[in-house]
C-alpha positions as CSV (number, residue, x, y, z in Angstrom):
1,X,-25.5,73.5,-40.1
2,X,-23.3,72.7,-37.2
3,X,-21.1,69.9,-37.8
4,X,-21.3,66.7,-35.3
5,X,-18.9,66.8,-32.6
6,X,-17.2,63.5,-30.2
7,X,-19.0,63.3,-27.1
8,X,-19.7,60.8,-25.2
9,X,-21.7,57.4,-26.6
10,X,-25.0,57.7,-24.3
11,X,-28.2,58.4,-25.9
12,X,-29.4,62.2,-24.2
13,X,-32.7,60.6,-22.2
14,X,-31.5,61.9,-18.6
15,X,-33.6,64.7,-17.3
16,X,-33.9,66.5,-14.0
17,X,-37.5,66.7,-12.4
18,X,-38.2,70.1,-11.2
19,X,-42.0,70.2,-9.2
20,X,-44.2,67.7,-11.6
21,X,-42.3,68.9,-14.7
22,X,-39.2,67.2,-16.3
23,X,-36.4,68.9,-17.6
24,X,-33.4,68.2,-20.2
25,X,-30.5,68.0,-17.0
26,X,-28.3,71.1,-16.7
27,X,-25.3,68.8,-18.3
28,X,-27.1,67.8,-21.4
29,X,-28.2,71.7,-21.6
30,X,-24.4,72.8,-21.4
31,X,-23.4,70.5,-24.0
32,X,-26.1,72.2,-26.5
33,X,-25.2,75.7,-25.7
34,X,-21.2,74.6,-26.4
35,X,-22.6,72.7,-29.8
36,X,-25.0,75.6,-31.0
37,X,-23.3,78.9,-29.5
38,X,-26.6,79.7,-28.2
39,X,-27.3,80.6,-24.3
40,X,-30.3,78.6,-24.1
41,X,-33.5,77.8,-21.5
42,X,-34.6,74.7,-21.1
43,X,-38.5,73.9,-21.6
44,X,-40.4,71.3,-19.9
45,X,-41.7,67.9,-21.1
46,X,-45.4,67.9,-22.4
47,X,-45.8,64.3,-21.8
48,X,-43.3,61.5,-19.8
49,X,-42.9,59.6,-23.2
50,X,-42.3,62.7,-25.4
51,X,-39.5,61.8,-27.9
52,X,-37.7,65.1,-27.9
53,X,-35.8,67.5,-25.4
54,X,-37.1,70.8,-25.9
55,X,-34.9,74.3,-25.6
56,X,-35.5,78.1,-26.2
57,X,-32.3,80.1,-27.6
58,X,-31.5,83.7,-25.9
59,X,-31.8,86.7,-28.6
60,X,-34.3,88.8,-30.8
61,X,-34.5,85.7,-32.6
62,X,-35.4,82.8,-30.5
63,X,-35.4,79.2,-31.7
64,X,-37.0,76.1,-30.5
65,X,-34.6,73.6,-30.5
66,X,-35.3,69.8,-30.3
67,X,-33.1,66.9,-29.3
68,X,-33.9,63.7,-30.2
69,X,-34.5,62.0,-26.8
70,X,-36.2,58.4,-27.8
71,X,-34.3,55.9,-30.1
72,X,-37.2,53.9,-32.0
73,X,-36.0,50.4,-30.5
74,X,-37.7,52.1,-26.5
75,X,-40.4,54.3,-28.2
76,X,-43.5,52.4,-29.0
77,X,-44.6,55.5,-31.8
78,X,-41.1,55.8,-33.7
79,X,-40.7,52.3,-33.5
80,X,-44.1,52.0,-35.6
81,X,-43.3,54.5,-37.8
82,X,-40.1,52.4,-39.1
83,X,-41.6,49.4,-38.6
84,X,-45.1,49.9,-40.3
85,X,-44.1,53.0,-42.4
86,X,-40.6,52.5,-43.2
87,X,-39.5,55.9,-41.3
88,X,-36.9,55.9,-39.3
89,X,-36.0,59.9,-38.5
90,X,-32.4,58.8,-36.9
91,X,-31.8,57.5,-40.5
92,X,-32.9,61.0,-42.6
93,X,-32.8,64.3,-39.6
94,X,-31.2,66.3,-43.0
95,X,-34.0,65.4,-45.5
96,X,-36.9,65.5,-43.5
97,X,-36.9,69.4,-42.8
98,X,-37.6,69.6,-46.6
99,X,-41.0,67.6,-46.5
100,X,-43.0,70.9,-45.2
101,X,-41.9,72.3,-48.8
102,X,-43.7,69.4,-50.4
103,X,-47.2,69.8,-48.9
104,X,-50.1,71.2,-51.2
105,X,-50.1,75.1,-51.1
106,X,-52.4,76.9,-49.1
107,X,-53.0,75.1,-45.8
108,X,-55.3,76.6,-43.5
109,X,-52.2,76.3,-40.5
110,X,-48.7,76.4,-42.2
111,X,-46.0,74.5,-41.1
112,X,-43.5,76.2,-39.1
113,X,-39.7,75.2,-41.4
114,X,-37.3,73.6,-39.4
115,X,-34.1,73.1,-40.1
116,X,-31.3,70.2,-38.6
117,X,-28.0,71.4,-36.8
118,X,-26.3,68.0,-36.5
119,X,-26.3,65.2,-34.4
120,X,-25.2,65.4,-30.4
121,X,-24.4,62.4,-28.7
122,X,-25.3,60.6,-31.6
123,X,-29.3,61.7,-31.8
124,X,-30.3,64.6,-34.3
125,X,-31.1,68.0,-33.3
126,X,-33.1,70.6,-35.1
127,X,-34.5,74.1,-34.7
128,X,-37.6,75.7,-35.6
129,X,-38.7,79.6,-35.5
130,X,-39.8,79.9,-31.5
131,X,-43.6,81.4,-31.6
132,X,-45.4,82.8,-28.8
133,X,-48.6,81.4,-30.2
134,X,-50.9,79.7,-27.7
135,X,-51.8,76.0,-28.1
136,X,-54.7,74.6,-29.5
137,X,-57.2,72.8,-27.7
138,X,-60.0,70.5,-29.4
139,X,-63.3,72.5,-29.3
140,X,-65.6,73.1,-32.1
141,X,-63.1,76.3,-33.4
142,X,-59.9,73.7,-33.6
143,X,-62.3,71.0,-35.1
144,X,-63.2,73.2,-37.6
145,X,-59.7,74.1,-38.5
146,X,-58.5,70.8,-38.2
147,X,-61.5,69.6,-40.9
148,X,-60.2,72.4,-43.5
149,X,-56.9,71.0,-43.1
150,X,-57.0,67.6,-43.7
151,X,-59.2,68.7,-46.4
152,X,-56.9,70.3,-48.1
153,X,-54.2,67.5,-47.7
154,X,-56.6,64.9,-49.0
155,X,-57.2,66.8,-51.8
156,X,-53.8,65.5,-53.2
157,X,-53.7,61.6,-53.5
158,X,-50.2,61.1,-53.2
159,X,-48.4,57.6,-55.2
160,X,-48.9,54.7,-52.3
161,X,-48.3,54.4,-49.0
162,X,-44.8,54.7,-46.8
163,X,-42.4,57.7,-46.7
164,X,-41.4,59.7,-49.4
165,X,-37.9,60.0,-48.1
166,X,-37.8,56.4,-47.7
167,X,-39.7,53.5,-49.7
168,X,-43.1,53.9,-51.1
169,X,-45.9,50.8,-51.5
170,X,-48.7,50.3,-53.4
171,X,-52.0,50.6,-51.6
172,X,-52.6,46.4,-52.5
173,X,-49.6,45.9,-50.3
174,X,-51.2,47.6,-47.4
175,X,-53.6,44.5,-45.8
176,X,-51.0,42.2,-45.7
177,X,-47.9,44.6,-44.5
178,X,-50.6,46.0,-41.8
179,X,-51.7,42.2,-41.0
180,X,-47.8,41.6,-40.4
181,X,-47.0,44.0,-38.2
182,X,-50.2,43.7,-36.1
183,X,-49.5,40.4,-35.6
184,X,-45.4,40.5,-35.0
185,X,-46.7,43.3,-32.3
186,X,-45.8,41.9,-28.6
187,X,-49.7,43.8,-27.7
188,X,-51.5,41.9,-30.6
189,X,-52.3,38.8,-28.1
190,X,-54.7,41.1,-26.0
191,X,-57.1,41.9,-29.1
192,X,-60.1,39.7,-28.3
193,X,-60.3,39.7,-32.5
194,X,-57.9,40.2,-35.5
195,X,-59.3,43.1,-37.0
196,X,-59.3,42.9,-41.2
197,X,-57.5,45.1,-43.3
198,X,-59.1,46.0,-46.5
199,X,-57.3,47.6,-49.5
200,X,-57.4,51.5,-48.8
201,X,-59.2,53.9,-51.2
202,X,-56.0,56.0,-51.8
203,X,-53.3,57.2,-50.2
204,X,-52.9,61.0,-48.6
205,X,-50.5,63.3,-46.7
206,X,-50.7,62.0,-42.9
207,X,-49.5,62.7,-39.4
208,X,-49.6,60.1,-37.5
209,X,-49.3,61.6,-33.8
210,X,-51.9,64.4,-34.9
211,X,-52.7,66.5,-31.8
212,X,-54.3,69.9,-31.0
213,X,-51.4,71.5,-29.2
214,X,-49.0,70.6,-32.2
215,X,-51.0,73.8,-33.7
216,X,-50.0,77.4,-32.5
217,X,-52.6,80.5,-32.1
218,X,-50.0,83.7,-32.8
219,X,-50.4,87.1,-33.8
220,X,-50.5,86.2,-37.5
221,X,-52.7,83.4,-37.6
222,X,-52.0,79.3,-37.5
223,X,-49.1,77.3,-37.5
224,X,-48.2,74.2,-37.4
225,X,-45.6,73.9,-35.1
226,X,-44.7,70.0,-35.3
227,X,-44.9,68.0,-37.7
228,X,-41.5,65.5,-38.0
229,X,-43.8,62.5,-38.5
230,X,-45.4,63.4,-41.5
231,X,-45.9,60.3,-43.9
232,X,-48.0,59.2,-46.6
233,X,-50.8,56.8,-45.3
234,X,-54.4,55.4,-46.6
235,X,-56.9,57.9,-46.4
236,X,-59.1,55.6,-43.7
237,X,-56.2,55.7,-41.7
238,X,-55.6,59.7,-41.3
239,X,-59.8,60.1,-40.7
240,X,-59.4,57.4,-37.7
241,X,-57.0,59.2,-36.3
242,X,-59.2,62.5,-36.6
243,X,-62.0,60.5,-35.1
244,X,-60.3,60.1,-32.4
245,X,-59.5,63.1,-31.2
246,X,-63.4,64.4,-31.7
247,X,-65.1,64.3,-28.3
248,X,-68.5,65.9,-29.0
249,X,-71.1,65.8,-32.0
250,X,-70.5,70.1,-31.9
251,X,-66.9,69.4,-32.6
252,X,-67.8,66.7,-35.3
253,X,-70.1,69.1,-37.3
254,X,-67.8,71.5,-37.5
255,X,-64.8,68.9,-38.6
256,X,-67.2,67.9,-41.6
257,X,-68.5,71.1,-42.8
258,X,-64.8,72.4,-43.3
259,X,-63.6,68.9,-44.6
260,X,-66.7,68.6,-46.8
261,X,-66.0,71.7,-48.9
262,X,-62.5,70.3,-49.7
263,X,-62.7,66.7,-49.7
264,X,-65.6,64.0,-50.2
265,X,-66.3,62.2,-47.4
266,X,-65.5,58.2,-47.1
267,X,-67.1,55.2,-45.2
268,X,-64.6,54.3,-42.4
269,X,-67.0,51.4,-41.5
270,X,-64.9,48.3,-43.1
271,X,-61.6,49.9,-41.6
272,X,-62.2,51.3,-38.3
273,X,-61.7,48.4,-36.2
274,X,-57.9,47.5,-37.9
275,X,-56.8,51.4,-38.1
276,X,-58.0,51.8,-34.4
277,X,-55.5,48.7,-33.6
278,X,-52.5,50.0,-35.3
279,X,-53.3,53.1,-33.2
280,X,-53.2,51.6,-30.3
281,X,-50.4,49.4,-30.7
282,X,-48.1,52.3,-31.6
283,X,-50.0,54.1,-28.6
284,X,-51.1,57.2,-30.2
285,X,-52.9,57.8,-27.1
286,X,-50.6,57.2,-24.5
287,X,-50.6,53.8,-22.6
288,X,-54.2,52.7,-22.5
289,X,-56.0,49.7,-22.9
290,X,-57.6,48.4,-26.0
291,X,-61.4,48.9,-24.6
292,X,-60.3,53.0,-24.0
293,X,-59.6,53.3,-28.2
294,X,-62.3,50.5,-30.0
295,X,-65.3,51.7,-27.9
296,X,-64.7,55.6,-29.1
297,X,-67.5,57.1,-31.0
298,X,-67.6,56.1,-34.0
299,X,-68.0,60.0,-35.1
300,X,-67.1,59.9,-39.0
301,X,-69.5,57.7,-39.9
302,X,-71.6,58.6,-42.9
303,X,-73.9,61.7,-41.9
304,X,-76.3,63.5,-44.2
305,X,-74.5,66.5,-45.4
């Protein structure tokens, strides 16, 4: 691990726009290659509101490395995280590369290991292996993967809800701690209803942000290339957030064949509408408005097997 070095008190969040892409500037990319001793290229955003600056290191060896570029108080996702999960990834950049380690054996798409280097200009930095595997992209293939791998996450209930680096509830704490960040939330005035917030079933392995292109095709098979929000959530939670991201009843089979022969299948019916607030509110799906997430399919309800 690098050590953290004096540089100037600005969080890193200036980029340079080059065609419709934007780039980490070509100051903040000299001030990594000083800290890490690494000639590096810098990588475009994915998305305008994605949290970290992204670079590939020179060599046989390439890294990815990732800059923190969002402070949870002006990023609507981390800012949930701490404020409904109790993680806060400014607070633990060190201990949170060893959560992959802690994840039942034998996922379908392992985690790619990722280690921290320090912090510049005050925000964490880490690097990961770099893979030429291609992104994923939600068909019936990915939602069959994805429905063996959350299979074989739920298959370990974990102790209660939170972060395990952090603090960790018990699932009777969840209506009322969900119920009190919903309603603290500056968007919870535009919900036409207050959804209700039963007690969860039990509590899983989660990622909250879960997306097909944080999973990587390469030579050897899957990986799972980010996964710096993992967290431990209610069950109901983690299978709205896979609801979500199913668009057609061929991509929903396939999700609950694979799930199915590793995990039983729940009724989301009593939870759907308060898990499908909290995922707008901390705008898992980019800026949209609240008819855009509740009128989704409602895909994961009970089908004959």
């Amino acid at each position: 691990m690098w050590p953290s070095v004096p540089l100037e008190r600005r969080l890193p969040t200036i980029g340079q726009s080059v065609g419709a892409c934007m780039y980490p500037d070509s100051e903040l990319t000299h001030r990594v290659e000083v800290f890490t001793g690494h000639a590096l290229s810098p990588l475009p955003l994915a998305w305008d509101d994605s949290a970290n600056w992204l670079w590939r290191t020179a060599g046989e060896s390439p890294q990815l490395l990732k800059l923190a570029r969002t402070h949870p108080e002006h990023d609507p996702f981390w800012k949930g995280m701490r404020e409904l999960f109790g993680f806060d990834r400014w607070r633990c950049p060190e201990t949170m590369t060893r959560l992959a380690g802690a994840l039942p054996a034998h996922l379908p798409m392992l985690p790619l290991p990722m280690t921290y280097l320090g912090t510049l200009q005050h925000a964490p930095l880490w690097s990961l292996p770099w893979s030429d595997g291609k992104a994923a992209r939600m068909g019936p293939v990915f939602a069959e993967l994805l429905g063996s791998q959350l299979g074989h996450l739920h298959r370990e209930t974990v102790s209660g809800w939170g972060h395990p680096l952090e603090k960790v509830h018990p699932l009777a704490e969840w209506p009322r701690h969900a119920r009190d960040f919903l309603r603290q939330h500056p968007r919870c005035g535009e919900l036409p209803t207050f959804p209700a917030f039963p007690i969860p079933s039990r509590a899983v392995w989660c990622l909250p942000d879960v997306r097909a292109d944080q999973y990587l095709s390469g030579a050897t098979g899957w990986l799972w290339s980010d996964w710096e929000a993992l967290t431990w959530a209610p069950l109901e939670f983690d299978l709205c957030l896979a609801e979500m991201l199913i668009t057609t009843c061929a991509e929903r089979d396939a999700f609950l064949a694979a799930y199915r022969r590793e995990s039983p299948c729940v009724s989301l019916s009593a939870y759907r509408q308060g898990m499908r607030a909290l995922i707008w509110v901390m705008r898992l799906h980019g800026d949209v408005d609240w008819h855009h997430v509740v009128s989704h399919p409602d895909w994961l309800t009970q089908v004959p097997a």
